[in-house]
C-alpha positions as CSV (number, residue, x, y, z in Angstrom):
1,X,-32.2,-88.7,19.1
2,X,-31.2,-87.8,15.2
3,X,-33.7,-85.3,14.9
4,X,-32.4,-83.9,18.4
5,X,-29.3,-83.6,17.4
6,X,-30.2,-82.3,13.8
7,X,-33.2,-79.8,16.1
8,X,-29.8,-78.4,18.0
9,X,-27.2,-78.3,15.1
10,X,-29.9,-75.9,13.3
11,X,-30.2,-74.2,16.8
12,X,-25.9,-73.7,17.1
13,X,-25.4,-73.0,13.6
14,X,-28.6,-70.2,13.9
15,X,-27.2,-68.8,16.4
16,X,-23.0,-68.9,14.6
17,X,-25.3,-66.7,11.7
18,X,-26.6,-64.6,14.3
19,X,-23.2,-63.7,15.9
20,X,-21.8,-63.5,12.6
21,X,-24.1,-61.1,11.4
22,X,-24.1,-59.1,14.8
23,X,-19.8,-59.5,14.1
24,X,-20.2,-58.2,10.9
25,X,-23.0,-55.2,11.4
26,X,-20.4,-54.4,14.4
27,X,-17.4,-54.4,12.0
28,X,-18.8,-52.4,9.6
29,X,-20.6,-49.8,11.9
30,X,-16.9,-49.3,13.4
31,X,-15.6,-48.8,9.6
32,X,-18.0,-46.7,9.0
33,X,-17.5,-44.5,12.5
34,X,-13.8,-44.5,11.2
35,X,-14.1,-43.2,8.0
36,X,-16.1,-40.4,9.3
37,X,-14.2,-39.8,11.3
38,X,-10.8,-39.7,9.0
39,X,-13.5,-37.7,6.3
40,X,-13.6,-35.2,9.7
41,X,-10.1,-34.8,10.0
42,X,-9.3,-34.7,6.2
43,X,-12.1,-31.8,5.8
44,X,-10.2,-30.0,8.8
45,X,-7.1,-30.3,7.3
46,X,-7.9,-29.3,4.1
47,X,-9.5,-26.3,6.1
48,X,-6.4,-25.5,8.2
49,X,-4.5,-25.3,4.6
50,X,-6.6,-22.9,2.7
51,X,-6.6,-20.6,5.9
52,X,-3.2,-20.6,6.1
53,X,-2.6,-20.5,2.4
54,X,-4.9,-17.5,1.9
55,X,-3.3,-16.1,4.9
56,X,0.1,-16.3,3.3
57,X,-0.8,-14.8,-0.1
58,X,-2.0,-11.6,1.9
59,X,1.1,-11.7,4.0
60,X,2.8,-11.3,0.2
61,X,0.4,-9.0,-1.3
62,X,1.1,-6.6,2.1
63,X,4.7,-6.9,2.0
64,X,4.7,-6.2,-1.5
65,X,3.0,-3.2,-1.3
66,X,5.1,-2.3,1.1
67,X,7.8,-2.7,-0.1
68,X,6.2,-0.9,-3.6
69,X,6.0,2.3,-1.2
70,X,8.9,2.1,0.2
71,X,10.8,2.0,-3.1
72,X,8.4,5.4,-4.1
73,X,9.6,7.3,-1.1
74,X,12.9,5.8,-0.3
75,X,14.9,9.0,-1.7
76,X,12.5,11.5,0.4
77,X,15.4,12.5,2.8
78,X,17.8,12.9,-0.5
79,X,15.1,15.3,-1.9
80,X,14.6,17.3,1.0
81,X,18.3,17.9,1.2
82,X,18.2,19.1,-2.2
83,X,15.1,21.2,-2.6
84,X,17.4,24.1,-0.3
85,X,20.1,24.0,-3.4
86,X,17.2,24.4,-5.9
87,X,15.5,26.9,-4.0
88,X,18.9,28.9,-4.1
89,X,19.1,28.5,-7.6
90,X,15.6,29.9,-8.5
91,X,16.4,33.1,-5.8
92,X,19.7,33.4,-7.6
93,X,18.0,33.4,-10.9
94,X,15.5,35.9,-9.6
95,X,17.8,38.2,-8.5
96,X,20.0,38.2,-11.5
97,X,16.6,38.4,-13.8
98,X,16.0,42.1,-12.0
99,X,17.1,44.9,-14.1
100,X,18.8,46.3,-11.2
101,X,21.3,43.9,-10.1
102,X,24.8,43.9,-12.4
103,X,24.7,40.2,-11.4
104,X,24.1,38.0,-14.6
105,X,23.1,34.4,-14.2
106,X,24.8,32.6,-16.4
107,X,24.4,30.5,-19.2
108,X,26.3,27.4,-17.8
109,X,25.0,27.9,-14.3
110,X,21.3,27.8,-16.4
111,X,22.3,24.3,-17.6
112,X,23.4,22.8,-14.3
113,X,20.3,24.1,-12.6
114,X,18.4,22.9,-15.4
115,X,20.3,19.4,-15.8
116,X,19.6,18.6,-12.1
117,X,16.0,19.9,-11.9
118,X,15.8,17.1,-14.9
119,X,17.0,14.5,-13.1
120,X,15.1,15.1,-10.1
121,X,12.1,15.2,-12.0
122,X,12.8,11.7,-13.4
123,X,13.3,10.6,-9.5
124,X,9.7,11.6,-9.2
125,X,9.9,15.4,-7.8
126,X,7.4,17.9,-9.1
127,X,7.5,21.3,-7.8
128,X,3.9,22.7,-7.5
129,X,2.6,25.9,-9.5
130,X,1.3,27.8,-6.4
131,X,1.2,31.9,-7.4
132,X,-2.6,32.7,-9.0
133,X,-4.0,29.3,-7.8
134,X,-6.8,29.3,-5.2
135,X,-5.3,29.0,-1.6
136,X,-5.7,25.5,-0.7
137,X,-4.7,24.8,3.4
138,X,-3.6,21.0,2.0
139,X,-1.7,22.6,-0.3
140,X,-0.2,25.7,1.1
141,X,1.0,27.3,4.3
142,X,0.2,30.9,4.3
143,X,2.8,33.1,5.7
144,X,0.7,36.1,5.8
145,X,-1.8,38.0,4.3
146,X,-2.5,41.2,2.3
147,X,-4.8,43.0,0.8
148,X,-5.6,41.6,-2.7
149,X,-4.4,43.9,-5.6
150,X,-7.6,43.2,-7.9
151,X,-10.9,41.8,-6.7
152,X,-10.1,38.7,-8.5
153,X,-7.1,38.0,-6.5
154,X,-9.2,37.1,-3.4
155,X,-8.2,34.0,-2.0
156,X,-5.9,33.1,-4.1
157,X,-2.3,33.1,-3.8
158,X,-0.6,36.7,-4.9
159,X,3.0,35.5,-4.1
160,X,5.2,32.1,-3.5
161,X,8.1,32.6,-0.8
162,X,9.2,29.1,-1.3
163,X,7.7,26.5,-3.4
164,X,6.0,23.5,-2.6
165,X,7.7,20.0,-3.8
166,X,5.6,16.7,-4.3
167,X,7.3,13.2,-4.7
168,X,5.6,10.5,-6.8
169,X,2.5,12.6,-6.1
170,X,3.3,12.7,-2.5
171,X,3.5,15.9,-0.4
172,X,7.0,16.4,1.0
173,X,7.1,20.4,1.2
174,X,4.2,22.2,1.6
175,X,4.4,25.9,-0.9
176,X,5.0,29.1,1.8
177,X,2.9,31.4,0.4
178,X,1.1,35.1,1.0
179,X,-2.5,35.3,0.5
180,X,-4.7,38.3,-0.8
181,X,-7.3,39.2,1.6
């Protein structure tokens, strides 16, 4: 009966290793499962983050641009209510440089013009050279045409009626000008 009893004891405690191992193979297949799982959601995560982090340093690259632009062209609507007062200023200086007007344009009226066509520049407004250059339709608007006085003058811009004005290298009046034919 001993060696029954010591048969059977090896039999239960068998089968205790058994479960145990089965327990512990099951134990560690669920760790396993659950740190994939967590290394799943972590990767996903880290994912979601870099998305939305690149996402947000275009969101401030854009509005800085914007923002860059808008600060270049912000006093547009100043200049273009100021390029009628220089344009009066150049016809009255036209008029006065004829030898047939008694009108003189004076010194002093010379230094204002000249004082604020100074500090528009520094604002960024350039007033473009049009008369002798090649007619250019992004450049110009041609009023009319004539016949050129001189072959060479084909093409080309013989007269400005109003000049053209460019902010920061930006269009904001295109010249009026007559073209030789």
């Amino acid at each position: 009966m001993a060696k029954k009893d010591s048969k059977q004891n090896e039999e239960v405690m068998d089968e205790n290793i058994n479960v145990e191992d089965t327990a512990t193979d099951t134990k560690s297949e669920e760790q396993q499962t659950s740190a994939d799982s967590a290394n799943n959601e972590v990767q996903q995560i880290k994912d979601k983050y870099l998305r939305l982090f690149s996402d947000f340093e275009n969101y401030k690259k854009r509005t800085a641009k914007e923002t860059l632009e808008i600060r270049r062209t912000a006093s547009k609507d100043v200049m273009m209510s100021i390029i009628p007062v220089l344009d009066d200023f150049e016809r009255a200086r036209q008029n006065a440089a004829k030898d047939s007007n008694d009108e003189s344009f004076s010194e002093g009226v010379q230094l204002v013009y000249d004082k604020l066509f100074k500090a528009l520049q520094a604002k960024g407004l350039e007033m473009m050279k049009s008369t002798g250059e090649v007619f250019d339709s992004e450049l110009h608007e041609a009023i009319t045409k004539i016949p050129a006085p001189t072959p060479d003058l084909k093409g080309k811009v013989i007269d400005t009626i109003e000049f053209g004005y460019t902010l920061n290298d930006q269009i904001i009046r295109y010249a009026k000008v007559v073209v030789g034919e």
